[in-house]
Structures are given as C-alpha cells and as structure tokens.
N, CA, C and O of each residue as an XYZ file, in Angstrom:
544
protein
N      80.804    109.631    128.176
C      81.090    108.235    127.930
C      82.010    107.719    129.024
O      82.924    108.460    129.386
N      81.842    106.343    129.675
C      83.267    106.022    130.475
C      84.121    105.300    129.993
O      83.899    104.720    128.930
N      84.998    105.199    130.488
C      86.308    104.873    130.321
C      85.964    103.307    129.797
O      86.812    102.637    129.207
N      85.484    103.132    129.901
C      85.436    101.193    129.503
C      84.624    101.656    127.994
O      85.073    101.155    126.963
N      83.732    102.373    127.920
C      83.729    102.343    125.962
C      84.745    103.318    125.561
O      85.316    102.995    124.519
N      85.113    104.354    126.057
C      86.393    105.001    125.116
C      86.592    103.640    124.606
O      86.296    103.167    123.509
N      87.447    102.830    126.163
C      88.647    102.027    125.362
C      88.429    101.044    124.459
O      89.169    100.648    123.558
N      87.106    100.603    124.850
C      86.378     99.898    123.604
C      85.953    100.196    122.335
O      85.573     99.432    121.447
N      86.089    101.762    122.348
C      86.252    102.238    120.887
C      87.598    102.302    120.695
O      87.781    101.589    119.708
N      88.653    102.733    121.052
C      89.888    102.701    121.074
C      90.414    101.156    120.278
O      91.149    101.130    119.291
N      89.985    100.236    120.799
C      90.259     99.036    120.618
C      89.558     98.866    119.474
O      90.291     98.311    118.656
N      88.475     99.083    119.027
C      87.756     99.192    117.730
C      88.303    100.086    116.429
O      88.435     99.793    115.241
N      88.454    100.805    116.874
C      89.424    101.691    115.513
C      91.062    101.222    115.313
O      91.682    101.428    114.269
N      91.474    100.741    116.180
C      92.813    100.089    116.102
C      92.468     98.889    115.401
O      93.140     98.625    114.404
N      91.528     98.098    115.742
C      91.178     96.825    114.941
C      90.780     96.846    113.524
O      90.958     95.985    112.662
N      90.100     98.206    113.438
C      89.436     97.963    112.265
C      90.312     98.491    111.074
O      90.378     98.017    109.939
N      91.150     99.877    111.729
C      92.288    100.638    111.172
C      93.368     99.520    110.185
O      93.555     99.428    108.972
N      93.879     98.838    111.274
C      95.148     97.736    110.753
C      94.649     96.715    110.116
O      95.395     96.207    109.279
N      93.312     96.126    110.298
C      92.844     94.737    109.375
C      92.157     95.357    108.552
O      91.881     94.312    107.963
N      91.529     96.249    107.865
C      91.421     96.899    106.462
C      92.530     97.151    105.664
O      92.972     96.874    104.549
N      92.784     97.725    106.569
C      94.986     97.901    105.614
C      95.569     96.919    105.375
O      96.362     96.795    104.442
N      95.269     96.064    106.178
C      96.268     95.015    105.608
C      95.167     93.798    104.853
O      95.543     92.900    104.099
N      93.840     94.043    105.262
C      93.432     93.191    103.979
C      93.229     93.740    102.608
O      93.020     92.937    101.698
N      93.268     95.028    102.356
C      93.959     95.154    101.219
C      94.711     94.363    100.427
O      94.276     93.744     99.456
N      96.286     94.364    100.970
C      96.965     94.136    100.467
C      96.879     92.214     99.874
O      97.480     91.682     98.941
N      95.811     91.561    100.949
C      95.173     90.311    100.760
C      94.504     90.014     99.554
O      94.765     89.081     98.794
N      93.763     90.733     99.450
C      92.855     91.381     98.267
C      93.565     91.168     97.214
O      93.191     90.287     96.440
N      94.732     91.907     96.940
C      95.207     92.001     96.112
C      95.989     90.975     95.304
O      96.216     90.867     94.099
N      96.386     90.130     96.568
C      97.271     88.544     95.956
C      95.941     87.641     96.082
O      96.205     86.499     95.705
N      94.943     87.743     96.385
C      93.872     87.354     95.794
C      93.573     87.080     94.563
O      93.097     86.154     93.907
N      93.982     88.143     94.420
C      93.184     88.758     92.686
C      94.394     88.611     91.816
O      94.262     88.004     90.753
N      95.445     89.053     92.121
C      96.969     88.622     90.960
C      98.071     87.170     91.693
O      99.283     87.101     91.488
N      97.583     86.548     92.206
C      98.298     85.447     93.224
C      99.754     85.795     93.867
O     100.197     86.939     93.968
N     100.449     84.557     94.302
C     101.639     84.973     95.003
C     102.767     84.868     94.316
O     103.864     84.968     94.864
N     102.613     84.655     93.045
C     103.852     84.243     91.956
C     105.224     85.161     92.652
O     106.290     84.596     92.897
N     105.065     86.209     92.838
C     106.257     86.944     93.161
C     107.050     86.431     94.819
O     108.221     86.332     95.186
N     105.698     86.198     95.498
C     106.494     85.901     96.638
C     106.651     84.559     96.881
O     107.083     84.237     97.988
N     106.250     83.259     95.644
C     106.783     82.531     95.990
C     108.567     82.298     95.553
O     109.328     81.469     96.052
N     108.869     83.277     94.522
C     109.835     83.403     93.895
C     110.818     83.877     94.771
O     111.921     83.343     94.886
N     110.465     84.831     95.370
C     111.307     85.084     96.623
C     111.631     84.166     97.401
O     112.757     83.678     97.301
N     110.724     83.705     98.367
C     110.878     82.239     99.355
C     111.622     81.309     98.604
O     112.502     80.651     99.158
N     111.348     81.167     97.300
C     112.321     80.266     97.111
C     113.909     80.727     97.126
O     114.911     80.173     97.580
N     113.719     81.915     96.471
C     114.941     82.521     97.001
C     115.833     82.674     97.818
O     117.050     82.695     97.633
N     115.194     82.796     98.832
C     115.921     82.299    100.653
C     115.758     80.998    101.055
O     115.672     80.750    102.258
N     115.675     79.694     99.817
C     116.093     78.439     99.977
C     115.110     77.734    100.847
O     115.325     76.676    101.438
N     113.527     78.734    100.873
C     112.832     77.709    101.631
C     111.567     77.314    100.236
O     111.763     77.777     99.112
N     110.386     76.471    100.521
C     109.511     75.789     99.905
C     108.890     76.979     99.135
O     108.651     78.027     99.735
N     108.630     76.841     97.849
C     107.805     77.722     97.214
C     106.319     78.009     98.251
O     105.916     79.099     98.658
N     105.815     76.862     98.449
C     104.507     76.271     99.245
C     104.164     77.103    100.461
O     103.028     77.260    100.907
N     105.508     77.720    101.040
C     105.688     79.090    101.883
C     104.583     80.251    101.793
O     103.748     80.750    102.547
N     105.006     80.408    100.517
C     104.354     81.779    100.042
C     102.865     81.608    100.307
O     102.227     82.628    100.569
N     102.312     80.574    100.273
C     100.957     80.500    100.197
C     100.294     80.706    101.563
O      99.115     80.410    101.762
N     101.139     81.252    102.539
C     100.431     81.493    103.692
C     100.738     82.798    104.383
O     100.866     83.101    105.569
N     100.824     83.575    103.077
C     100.874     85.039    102.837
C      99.546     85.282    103.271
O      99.163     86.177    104.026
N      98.587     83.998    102.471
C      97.066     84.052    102.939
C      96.349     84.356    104.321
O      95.499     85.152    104.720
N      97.066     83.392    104.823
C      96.742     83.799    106.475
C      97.083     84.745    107.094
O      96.523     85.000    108.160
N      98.200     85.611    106.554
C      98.487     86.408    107.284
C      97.640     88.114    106.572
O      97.339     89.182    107.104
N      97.568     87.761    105.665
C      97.057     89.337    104.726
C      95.258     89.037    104.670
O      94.456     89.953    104.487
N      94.908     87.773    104.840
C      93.443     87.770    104.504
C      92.632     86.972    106.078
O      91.550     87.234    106.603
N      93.074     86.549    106.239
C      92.243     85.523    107.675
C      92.666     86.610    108.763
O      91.801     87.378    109.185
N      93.806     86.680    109.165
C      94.233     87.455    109.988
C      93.728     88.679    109.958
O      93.398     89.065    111.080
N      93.503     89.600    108.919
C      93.100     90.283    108.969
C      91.170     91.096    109.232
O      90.686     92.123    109.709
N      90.602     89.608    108.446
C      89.449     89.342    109.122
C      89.347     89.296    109.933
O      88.593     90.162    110.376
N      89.944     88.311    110.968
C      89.551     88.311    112.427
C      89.865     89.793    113.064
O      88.865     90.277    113.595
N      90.682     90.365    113.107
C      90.559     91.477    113.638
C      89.511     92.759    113.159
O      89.136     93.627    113.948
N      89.143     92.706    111.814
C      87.843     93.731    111.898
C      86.924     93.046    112.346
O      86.241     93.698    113.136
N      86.441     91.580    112.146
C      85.157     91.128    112.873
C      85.309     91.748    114.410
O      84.462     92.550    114.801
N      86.401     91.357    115.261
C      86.317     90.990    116.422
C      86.243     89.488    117.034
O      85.763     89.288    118.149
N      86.674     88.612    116.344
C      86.857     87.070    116.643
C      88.145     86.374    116.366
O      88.696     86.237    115.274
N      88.566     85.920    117.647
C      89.916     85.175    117.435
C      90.897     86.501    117.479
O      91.918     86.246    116.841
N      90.917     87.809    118.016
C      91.553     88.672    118.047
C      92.747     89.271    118.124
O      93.401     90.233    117.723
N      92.782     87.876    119.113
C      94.383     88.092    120.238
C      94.845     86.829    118.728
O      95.798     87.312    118.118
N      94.634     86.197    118.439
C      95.460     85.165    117.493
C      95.551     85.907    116.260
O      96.681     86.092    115.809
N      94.694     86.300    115.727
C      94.719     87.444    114.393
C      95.723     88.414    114.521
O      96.305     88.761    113.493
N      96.097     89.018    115.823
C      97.065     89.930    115.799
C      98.651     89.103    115.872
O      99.539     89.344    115.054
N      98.778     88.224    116.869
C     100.000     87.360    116.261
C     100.552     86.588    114.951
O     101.707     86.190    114.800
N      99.209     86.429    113.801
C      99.627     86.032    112.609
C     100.277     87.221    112.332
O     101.465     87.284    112.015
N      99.408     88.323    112.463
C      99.549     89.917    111.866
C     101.660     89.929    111.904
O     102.487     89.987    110.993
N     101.803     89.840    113.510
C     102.992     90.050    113.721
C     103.900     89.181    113.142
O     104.901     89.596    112.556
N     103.493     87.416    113.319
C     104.276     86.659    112.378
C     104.380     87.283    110.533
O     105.365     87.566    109.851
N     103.116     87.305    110.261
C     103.291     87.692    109.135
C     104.352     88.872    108.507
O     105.150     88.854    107.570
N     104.006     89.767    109.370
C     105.290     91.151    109.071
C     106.567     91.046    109.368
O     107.337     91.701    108.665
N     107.160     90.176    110.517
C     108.249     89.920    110.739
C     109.219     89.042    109.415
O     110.408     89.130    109.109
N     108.001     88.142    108.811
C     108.533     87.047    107.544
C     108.478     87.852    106.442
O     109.279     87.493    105.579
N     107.653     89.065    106.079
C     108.003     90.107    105.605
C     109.116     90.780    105.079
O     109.567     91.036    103.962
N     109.468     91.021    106.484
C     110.706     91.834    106.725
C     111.707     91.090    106.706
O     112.525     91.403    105.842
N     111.931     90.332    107.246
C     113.123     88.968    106.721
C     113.516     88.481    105.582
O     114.633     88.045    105.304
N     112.573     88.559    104.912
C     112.476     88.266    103.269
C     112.472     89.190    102.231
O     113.080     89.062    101.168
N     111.657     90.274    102.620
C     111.722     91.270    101.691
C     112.325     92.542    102.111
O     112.768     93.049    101.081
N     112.541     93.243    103.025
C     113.043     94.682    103.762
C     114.180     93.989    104.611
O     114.016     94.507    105.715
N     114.868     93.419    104.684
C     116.028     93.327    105.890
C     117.453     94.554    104.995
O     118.511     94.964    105.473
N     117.065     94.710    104.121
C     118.297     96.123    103.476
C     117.668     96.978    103.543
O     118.131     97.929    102.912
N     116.159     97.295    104.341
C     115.572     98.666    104.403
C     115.837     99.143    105.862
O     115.569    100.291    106.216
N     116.329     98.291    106.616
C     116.288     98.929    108.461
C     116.813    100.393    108.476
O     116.251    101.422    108.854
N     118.386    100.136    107.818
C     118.342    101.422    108.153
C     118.512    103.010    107.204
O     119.261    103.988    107.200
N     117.248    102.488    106.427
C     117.240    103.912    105.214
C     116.073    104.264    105.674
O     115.208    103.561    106.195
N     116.091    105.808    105.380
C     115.159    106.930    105.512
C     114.382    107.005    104.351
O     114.796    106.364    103.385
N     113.134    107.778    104.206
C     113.104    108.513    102.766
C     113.584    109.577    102.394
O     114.466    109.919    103.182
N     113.418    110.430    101.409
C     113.814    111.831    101.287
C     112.811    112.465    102.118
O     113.420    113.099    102.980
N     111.813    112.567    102.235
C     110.956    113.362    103.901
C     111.483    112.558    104.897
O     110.529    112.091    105.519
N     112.411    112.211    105.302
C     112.840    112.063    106.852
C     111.984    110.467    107.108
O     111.989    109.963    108.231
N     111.468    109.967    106.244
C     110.216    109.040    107.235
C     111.424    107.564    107.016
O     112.490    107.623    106.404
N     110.814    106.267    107.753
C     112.122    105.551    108.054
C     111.085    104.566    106.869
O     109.855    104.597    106.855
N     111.768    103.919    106.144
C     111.754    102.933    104.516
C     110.610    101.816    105.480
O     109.828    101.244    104.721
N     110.551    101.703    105.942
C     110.002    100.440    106.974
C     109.008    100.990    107.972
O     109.004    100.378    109.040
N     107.777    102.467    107.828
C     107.287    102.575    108.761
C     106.032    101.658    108.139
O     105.492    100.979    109.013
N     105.615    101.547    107.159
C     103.952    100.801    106.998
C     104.377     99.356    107.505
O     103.417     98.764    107.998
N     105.150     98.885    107.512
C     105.696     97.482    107.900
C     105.547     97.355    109.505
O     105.014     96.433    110.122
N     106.204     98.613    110.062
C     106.195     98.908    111.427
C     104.660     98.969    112.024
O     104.086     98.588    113.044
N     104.474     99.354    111.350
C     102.871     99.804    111.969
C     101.771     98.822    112.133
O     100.962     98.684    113.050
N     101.972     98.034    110.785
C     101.475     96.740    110.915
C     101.924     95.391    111.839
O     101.108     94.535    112.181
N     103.047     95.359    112.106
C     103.622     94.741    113.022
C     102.831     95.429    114.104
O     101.626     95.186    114.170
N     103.569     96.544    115.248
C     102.869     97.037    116.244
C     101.670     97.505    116.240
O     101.424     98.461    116.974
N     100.821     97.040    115.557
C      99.292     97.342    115.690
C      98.761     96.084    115.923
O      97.853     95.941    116.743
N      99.461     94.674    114.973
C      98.828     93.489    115.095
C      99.100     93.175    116.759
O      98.229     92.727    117.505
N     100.614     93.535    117.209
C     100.725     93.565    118.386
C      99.817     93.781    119.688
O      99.474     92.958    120.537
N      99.585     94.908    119.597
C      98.918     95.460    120.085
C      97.467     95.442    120.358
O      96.938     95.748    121.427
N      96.948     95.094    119.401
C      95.057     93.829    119.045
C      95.441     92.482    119.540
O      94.646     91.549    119.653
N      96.797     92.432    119.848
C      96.756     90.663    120.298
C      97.155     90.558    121.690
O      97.374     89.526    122.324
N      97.242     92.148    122.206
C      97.970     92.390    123.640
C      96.130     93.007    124.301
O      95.558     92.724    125.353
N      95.755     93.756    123.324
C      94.080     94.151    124.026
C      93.467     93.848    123.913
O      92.497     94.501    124.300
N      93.167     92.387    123.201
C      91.691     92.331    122.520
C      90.814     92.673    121.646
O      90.982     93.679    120.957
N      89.840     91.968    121.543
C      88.696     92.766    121.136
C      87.994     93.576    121.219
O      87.645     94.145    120.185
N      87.263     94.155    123.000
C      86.559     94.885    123.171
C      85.078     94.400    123.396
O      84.679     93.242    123.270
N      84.559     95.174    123.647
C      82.933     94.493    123.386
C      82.445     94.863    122.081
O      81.389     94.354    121.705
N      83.279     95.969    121.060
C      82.616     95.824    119.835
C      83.129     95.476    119.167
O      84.068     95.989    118.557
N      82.369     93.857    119.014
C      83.343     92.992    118.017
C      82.229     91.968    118.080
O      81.314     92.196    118.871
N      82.191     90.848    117.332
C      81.343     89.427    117.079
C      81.819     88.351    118.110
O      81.431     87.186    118.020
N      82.437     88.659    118.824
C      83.514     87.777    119.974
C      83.248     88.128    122.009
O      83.213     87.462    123.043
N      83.105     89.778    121.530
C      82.956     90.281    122.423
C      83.884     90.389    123.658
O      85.056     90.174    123.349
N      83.773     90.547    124.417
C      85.128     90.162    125.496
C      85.825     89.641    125.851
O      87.015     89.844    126.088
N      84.772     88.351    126.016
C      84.842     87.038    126.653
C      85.345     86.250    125.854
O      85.366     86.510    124.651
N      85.969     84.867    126.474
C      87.068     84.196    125.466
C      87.819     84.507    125.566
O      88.071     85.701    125.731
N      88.887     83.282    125.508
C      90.604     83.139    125.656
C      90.974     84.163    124.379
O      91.814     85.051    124.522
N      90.255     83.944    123.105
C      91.975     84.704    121.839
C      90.825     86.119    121.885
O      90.798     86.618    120.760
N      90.133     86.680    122.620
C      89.776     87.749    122.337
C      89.548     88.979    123.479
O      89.168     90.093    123.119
C-alpha cells in the first residue's frame, strides 16, 4: 500500500474511532434530553438554552466526522464542545488520578485531541467529501 492510503486509512479510523464515541453519548441525550445539563449551565449563570447545543457538538459534529463532510469544522465543534465540557463539568477533575494510575479526564482528553486532530487532517479520500474542499 503507499503512503497516501495508509494515511488515508489512518485518517479514517481516527474519524470514525472519535465520532462513534462521541455520538454515542448524542444518542443518548437524544433519547433522555438535556435536563441535567441544562441545570448545570444554568448553574454557571449562563442561559438554560445553552445546553441545547450539546446537540451540535455530541450529534452533528460527530456525524460529520464519520461521514467525511465538513471535517475540519466537525472536529472544532468536537474541540469546542469538550473544552465547555470541561469548564462546566470536570474543572475539579484536572488534577485527580484514578486508583489505576489513569488521569479522571482521559475520555475527555481524547475527545478533545482527536476532534483536534480530524480538524488539523482532514478527511482523506475515504469519506463523502473526499479531499477536496476548504472544511475537509
């Protein structure tokens, strides 16, 4: 194989890896809504109305990166999304461990630097977008 499909598989399992995982978790406030996190947001004194774009970041965002469309923008919600995350919900987890050594904040991490990272490489050619194009 050469080096231009490795990395195009490379770029494909990273895409498909992090926007399944995290549409999961889309899925899921899908199906039971955001009652909890608008309760929070309001909590930190901003708009309940906040919470509702948990959507974009756990379900659109995450689409675009397994399709392969809008790629490079799907991975910056990804990152917006985890950073508002972490601001809101984990900012007393930075610096705890678990009892196995692992740090309270790596699935958070990962999702952050993966959305990163799909919005720093692209799509690939295997994707619905394909190479070409500015967000992909």
């Amino acid at each position: 194989m050469s080096s231009a499909t490795l990395d195009d598989l490379g770029k494909l399992v990273l895409r498909v890896s992090v926007g399944l995982l995290l549409l999961f978790h889309g899925l899921n406030k899908l199906t039971h809504g955001v009652g909890p996190i608008e309760g929070m947001v309001a909590a930190h004194g901003l708009p309940a109305f906040f919470a509702w774009a948990v959507y974009i970041g756990e379900l659109i965002a995450p689409l675009c990166l397994v399709l392969g469309i809008y790629t490079r923008m799907g991975g910056l919600l990804v990152v917006a999304n985890m950073l508002v995350a972490i601001a809101l919900a984990h900012m007393g987890h930075l610096t705890q461990f678990t009892s196995t050594g692992g740090w309270r904040l790596e699935l958070q991490a990962l999702y952050l630097f993966g959305g990163l990272a799909a919005a720093l490489l692209g799509a690939g050619s295997f994707s619905l977008g394909g190479r070409s194009g500015r967000w992909n």
